[in-house]
C-alpha positions in Angstrom: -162.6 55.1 226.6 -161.7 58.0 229.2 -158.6 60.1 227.8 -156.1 61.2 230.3 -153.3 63.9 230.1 -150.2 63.6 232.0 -146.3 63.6 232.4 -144.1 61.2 232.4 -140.4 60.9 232.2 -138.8 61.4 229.0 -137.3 57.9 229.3 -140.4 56.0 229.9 -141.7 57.3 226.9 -138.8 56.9 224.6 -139.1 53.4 226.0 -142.7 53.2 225.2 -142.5 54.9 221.6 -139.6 51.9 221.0 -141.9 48.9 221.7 -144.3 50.7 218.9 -141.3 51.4 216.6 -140.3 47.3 217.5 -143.8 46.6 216.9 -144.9 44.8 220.4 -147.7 47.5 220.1 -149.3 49.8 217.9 -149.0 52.7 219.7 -146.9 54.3 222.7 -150.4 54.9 224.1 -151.1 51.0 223.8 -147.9 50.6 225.7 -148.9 53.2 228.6 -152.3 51.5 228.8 -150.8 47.9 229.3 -148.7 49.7 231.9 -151.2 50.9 234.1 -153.4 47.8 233.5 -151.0 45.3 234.6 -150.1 47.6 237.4 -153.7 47.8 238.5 -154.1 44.3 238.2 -150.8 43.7 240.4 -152.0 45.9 243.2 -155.5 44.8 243.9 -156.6 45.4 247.3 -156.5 41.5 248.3 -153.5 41.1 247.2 -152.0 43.9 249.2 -154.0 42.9 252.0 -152.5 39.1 251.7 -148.9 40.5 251.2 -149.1 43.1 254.3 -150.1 40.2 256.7 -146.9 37.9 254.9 -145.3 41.1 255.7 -146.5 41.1 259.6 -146.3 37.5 260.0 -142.5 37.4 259.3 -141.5 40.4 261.3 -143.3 39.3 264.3 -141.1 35.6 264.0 -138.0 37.5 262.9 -137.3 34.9 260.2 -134.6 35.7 257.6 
C-alpha cells in the first residue's frame, strides 16, 4: 500500500475521525480511502465519456 500526505479540511476529517469513533470504520484513514475509491470508481473515463455525450445530446435538442 502507497502512503500519501496531504491536506484536507478540518471538517472532512472531523467527519471522517466520527465514522471511526461511530464505528462504520476502523480508522479515519479507512474512511479517506473508501472516499477516494468510490470517487475513482464514479469517474471512470467511460463513464465521463457516456455522460459528456448525454450532456451534448441534450443541449443540441434543447430539451428541459
Amino acid at each position: 500500500m502507497k502512503t500519501v500526505q496531504t491536506e484536507i479540511p478540518e471538517n472532512l476529517y472531523h467527519g471522517a475521525v466520527a465514522l471511526a469513533k461511530e464505528g462504520w470504520f476502523n480508522n479515519e484513514k479507512e474512511v479517506i480511502s473508501e472516499a477516494i475509491r468510490r470517487f475513482l470508481e464514479s469517474h471512470r473515463p467511460e463513464l465521463m465519456d457516456q455522460f459528456i455525450r448525454e450532456d451534448l445530446e441534450w443541449g443540441l435538442r434543447g430539451e428541459e
